[in-house]
C-alpha positions in Angstrom: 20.0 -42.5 -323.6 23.0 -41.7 -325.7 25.4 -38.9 -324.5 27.3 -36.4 -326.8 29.9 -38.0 -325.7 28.9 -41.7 -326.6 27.2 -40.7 -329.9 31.1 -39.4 -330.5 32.3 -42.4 -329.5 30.3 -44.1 -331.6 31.4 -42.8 -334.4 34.7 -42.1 -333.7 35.3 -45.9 -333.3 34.1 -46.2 -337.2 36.0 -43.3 -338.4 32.5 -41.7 -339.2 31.9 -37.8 -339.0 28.0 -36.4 -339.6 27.5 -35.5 -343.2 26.2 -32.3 -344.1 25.1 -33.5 -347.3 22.8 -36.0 -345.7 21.7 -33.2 -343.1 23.0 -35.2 -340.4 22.3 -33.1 -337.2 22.1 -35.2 -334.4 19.2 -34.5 -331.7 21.4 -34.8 -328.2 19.0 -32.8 -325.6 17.3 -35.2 -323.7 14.6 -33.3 -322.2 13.7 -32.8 -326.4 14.1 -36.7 -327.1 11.7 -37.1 -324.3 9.2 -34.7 -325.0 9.3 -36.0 -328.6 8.4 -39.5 -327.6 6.3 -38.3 -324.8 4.2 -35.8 -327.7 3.8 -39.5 -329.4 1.9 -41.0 -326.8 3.3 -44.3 -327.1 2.2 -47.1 -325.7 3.7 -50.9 -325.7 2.8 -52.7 -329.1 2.5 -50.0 -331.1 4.7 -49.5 -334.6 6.9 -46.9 -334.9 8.6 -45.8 -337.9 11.7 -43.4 -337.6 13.6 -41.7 -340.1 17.1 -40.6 -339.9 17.8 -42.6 -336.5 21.5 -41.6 -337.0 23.3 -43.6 -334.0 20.2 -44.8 -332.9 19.8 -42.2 -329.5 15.4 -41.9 -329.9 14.9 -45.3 -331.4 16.8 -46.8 -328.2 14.1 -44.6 -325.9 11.3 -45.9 -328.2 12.4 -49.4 -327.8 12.9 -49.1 -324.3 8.8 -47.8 -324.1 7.9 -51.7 -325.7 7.6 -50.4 -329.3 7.8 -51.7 -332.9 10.3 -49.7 -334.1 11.5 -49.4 -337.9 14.0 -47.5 -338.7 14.6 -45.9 -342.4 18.5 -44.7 -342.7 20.2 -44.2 -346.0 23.6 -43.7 -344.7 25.5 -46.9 -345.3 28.1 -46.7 -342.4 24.9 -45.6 -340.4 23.2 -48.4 -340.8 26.1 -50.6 -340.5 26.1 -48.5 -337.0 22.7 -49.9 -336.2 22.4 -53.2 -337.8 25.1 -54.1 -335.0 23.9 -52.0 -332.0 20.2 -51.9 -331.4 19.5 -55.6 -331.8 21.7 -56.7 -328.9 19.4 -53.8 -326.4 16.5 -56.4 -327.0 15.7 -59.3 -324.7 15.7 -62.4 -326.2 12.6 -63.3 -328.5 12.0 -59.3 -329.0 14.3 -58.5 -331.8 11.4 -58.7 -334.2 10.6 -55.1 -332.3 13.5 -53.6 -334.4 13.6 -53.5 -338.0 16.1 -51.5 -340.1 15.4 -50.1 -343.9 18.7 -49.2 -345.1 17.3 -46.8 -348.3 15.9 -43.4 -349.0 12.7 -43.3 -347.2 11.3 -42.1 -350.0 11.1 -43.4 -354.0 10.3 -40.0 -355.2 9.4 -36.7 -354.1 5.4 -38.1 -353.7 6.3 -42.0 -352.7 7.5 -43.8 -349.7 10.4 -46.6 -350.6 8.9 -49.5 -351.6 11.1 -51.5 -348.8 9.3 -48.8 -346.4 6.0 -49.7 -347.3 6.3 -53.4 -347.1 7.7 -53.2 -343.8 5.1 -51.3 -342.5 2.0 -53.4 -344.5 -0.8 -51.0 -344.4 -0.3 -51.5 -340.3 -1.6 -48.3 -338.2 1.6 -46.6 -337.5 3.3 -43.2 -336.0 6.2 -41.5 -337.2 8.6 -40.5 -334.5 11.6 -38.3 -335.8 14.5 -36.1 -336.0 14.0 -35.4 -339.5 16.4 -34.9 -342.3 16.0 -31.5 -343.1 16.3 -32.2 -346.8 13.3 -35.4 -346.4 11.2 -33.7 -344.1 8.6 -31.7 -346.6 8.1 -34.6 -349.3 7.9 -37.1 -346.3 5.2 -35.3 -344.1 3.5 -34.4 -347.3 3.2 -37.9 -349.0 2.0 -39.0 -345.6 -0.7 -36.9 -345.4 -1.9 -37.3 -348.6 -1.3 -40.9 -349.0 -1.4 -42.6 -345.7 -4.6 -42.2 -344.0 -3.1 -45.0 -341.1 -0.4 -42.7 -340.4 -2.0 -41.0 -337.1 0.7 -39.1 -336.4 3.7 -37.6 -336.3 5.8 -36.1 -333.4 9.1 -34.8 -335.6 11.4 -32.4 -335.4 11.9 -29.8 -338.8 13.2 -26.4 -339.2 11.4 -23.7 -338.1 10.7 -22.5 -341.2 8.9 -25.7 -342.3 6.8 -25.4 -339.0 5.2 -21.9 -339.9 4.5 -23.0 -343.6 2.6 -26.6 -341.8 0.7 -24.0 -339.3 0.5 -20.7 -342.0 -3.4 -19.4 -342.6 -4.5 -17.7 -346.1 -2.7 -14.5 -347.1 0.3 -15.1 -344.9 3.7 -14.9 -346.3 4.1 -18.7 -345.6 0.7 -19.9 -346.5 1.2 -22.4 -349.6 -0.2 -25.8 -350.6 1.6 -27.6 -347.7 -0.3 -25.7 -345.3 -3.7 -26.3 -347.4 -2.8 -30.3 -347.3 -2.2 -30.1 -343.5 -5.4 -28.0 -342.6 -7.7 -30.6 -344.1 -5.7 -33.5 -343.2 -4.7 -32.7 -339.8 -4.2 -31.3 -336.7 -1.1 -29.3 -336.1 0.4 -27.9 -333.3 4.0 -26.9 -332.0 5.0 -28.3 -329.3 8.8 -26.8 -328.4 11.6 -25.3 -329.8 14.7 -26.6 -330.5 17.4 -23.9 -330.5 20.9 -25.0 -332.6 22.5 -26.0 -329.5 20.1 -29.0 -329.3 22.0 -30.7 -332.2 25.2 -31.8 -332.7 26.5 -30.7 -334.9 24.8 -27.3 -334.5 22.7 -26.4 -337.7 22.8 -22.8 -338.9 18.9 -22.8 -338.0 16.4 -23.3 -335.5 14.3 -26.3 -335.1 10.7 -26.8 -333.9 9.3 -30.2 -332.8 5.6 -30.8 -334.0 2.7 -32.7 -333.6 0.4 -33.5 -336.9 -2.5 -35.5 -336.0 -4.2 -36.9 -338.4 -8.2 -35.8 -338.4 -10.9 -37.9 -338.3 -12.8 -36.6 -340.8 -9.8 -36.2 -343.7 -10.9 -36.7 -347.0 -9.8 -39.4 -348.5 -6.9 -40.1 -351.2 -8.1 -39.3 -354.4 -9.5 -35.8 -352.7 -6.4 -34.6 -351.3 -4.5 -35.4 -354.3 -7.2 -33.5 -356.1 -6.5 -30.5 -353.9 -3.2 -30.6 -353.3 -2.5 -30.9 -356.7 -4.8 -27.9 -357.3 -3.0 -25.7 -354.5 0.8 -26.3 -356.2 -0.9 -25.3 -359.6 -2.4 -22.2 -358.5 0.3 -21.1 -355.9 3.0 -21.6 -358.4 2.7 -17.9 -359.3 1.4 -16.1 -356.0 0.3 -12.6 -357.5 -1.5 -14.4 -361.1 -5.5 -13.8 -360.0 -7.4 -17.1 -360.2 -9.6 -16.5 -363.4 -6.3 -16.8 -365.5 -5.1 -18.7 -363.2 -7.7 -21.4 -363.6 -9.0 -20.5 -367.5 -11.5 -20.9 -369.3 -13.7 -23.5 -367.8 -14.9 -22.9 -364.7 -18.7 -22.0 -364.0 -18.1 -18.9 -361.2 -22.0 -18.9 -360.6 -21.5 -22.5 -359.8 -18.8 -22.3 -357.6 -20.7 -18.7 -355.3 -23.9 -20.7 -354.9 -21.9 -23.0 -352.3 -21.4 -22.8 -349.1 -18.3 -21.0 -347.9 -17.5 -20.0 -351.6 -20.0 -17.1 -351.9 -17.2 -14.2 -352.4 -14.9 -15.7 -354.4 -14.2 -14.0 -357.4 -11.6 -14.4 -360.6 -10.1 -11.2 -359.8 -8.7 -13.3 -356.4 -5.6 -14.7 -355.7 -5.5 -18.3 -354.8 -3.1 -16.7 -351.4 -6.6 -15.6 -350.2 -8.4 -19.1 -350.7 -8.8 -21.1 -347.6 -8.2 -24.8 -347.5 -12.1 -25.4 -347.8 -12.6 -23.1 -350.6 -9.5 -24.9 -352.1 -11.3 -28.3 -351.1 -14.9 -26.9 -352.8 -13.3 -25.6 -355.9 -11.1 -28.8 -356.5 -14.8 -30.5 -357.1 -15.5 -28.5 -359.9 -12.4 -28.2 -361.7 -11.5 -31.6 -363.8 
């Protein structure tokens, strides 16, 4: 596993520095890279996708545990970085296990790259990741809501990110991300990651999670439905949910189901809980 001192090394010899710009804070505690593959449960065979692999210092200890590893960097020198490195770590008639996607990793803030996608081909896959700070919400977002074979996800984010995935209704962090994740998934933390994990240090602390994806998710179209309808009512937090919503709905409707018997217009949707958001995205076109 990479040092501080070789990750330096590495590029030093290129004439490379991280990029702030690119949120390019490099995970070097190795008791954290191991407890993020470890949170993975990885077992030989089985795809990984990483994004921001920056020198490659987890893909190397994900390759080394016999996975399928593919690797989404933008950064150009990066890549160049990689696109040299990891292969040769392979024996022969393994290097199909690594697979690099120099692009965004994602087309726009709801899509995965199109490169991304064909690489992974609908396969059943886990995300294993130091996360770009900057990627990490539109990533784990469009993965919940889009890619049902995405089973989990062992990353590291800010610790900010972590308490709006985990947030419950009428908590200052509670939003739509956290609606999304409660139907979607399972979420837990798992450590903390304290500036000094990272090189170079970021100004905040980090959390490594675990999102496992549930069983009994609804399906696409549903959690677009409701995520969509979380965004639109959350926009404005303190707006109650009669004006927020208009017109249109049928209250009496929506109090003679189950869970939904309280709700009222005068409400805010900050009160809602994911499966009163989930029961009133069914009645609202």
């Amino acid at each position: 596993m990479q040092t501080l001192t070789r990750i330096k090394e590495l590029l030093d010899s290129r004439g490379l520095r991280p990029k702030r710009s690119l949120g390019q804070n490099f995970l070097t505690d190795h008791n954290l890279l191991r407890k993020l593959a470890d949170a993975a449960d990885l077992a030989p065979g089985q795809l990984v996708v990483e994004v921001g692999p920056g020198t490659g210092t987890l893909t190397e200890e994900l390759l080394d545990r016999g996975c399928e590893v593919i690797v989404c960097e933008l950064d150009d020198a990066l890549a160049d970085l990689l696109r040299e490195t990891l292969p040769a770590r392979l024996p022969p008639g393994e290097t199909h296990r690594f697979r690099l996607i120099h692009a965004d990793c994602l087309a726009d803030k709801h899509t995965l790259a199109p490169a991304l996608l064909s690489a992974i081909a609908e396969r059943p896959f886990k995300l294993v990741a130091n996360l770009p700070y900057g990627a990490a919400t539109p990533l784990i977002a469009a993965l919940l809501t889009d890619h049902p074979h995405c089973g989990l996800m062992a990353v590291t984010i800010q610790k900010e990110l972590g308490d709006r995935l985990t947030a419950g209704p009428g908590s200052r962090d509670y939003g739509p991300l956290a609606v999304l994740a409660a139907l979607s998934a399972n979420v837990s933390r798992v450590a903390l990651a304290p500036p000094g994990c990272f090189w170079p240090q970021p100004d905040v602390t980090s959390v490594l999670m675990l999102i496992t994806r549930r069983p009994d998710a609804p399906a696409r179209a549903e959690l677009r439905r409701v995520s969509a309808l979380a965004r639109r009512l959350m926009t404005n937090r303190r707006k109650q949910l009669g004006s927020a919503i208009g017109p249109g709905l049928n209250w009496s409707a929506l109090n003679a189901l189950a869970g939904c018997e309280s709700v009222r217009p005068t409400d805010r949707a900050e009160t809602l809980t994911p499966e009163q958001f989930r029961t009133l995205a069914t009645l609202i076109e």
